[in-house]
N, C-alpha and C positions, 0 to 999 in steps of 0.2 A: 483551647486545648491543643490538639499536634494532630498530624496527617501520621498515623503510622507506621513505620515501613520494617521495623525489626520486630522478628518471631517472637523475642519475650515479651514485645510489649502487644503482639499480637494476641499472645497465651495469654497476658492477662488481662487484656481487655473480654477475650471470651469468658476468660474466670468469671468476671464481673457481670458478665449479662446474667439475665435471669426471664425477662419477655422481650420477645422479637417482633415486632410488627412487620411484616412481609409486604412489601409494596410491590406489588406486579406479581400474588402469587399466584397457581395457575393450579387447573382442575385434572391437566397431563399427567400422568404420572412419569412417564420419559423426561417430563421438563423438567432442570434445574430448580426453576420456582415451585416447583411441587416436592420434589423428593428431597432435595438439603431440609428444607424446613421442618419435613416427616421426619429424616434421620437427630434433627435438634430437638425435635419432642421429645422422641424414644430415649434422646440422655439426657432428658429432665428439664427441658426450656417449654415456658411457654408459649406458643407461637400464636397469630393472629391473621388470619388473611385483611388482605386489602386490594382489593382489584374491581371497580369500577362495573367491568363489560361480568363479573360472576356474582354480583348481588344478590342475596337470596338462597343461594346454594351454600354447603356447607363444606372447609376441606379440614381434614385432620378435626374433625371431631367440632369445628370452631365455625361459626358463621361468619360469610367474607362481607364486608363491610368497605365502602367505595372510596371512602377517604382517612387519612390517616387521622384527622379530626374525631373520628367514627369507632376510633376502636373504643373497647370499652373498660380499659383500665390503661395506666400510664406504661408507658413499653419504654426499657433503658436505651434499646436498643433496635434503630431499622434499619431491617437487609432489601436492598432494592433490587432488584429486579427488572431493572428496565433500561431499554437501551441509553446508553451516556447524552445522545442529545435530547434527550429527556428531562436530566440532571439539574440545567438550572431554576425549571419549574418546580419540581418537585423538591428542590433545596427552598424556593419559596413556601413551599407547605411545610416543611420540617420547622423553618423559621417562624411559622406560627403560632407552634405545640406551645402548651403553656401547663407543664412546666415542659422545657428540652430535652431529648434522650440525652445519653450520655455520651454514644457510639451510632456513627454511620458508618453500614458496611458494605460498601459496593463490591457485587459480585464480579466473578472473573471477564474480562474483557469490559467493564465498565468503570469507565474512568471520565473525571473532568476537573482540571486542577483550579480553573475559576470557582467551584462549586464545594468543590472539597478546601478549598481556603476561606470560603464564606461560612463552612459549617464551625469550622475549627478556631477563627477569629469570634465565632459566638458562641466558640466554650466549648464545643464538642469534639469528641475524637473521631477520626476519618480514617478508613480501610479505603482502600480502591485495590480495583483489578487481583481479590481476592477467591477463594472461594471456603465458605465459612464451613463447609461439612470436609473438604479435603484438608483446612487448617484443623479442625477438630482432631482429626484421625492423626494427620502428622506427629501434631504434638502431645498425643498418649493422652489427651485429657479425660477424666473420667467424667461418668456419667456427673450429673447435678444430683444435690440431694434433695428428696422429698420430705425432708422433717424440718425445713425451716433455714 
């Protein structure tokens, strides 16, 4: 697929999500990995933690679960949360999903263009150095609907 970089193809790649697997979410409420994800429930995504070191614990309603392997329904789409040298490990986990999300969205200040060319040569679309609850808001998107 393509590395993203224009707002309409940004707006509709959000159109298109519908579960977000949260890699690196976090139990902070100050943190970015905790309150984007809250604000993407509340307009009708469903979200999934994934965080390793918060197993067991619950955020947004949902139990965090250690590996993206772990979540427990297919997610179109994961938003990481972890710092960019991180990035090419954790492009090998996404590389394992079976079946592939459709969108990776690397939060603001994370980027890796080895990592995001790997994801995109295998068919997925690539955000970098965004932030998925300020693209939300920007571009007037409405809530998701709950009838299907």
């Amino acid at each position: 697929m393509a590395i993203l970089t224009d707002l309409a193809d940004v707006k509709q790649a959000l159109l298109d999500s519908h579960r977000i697997a949260v890699l690196g979410a976090s139990t902070k409420p100050h943190r970015a990995g905790f309150y984007v994800p809250e604000y993407m429930q509340t307009q009708g995504y469903e979200v999934y933690p994934v965080n390793p070191l918060q197993v067991g614990k619950a955020i947004w309603g949902e139990p965090v679960v250690g590996r993206l392997s772990q979540v427990p329904t297919w997610c179109d789409t994961v938003n990481i949360y972890r710092r960019s040298e991180f990035l090419p490990g954790h492009t090998d986990e996404i590389l394992s999903l079976d079946p592939l999300p459709r969108l990776v969205f690397f939060q603001l200040l994370v980027f890796d263009p080895a990592s995001a060319a790997r994801l995109s040569a295998a068919g997925i679309d690539v955000i970098q150095n965004r932030c998925m609850y300020a693209d939300h808001q920007r571009l007037g998107l409405p809530p998701r609907s709950t009838d299907g």
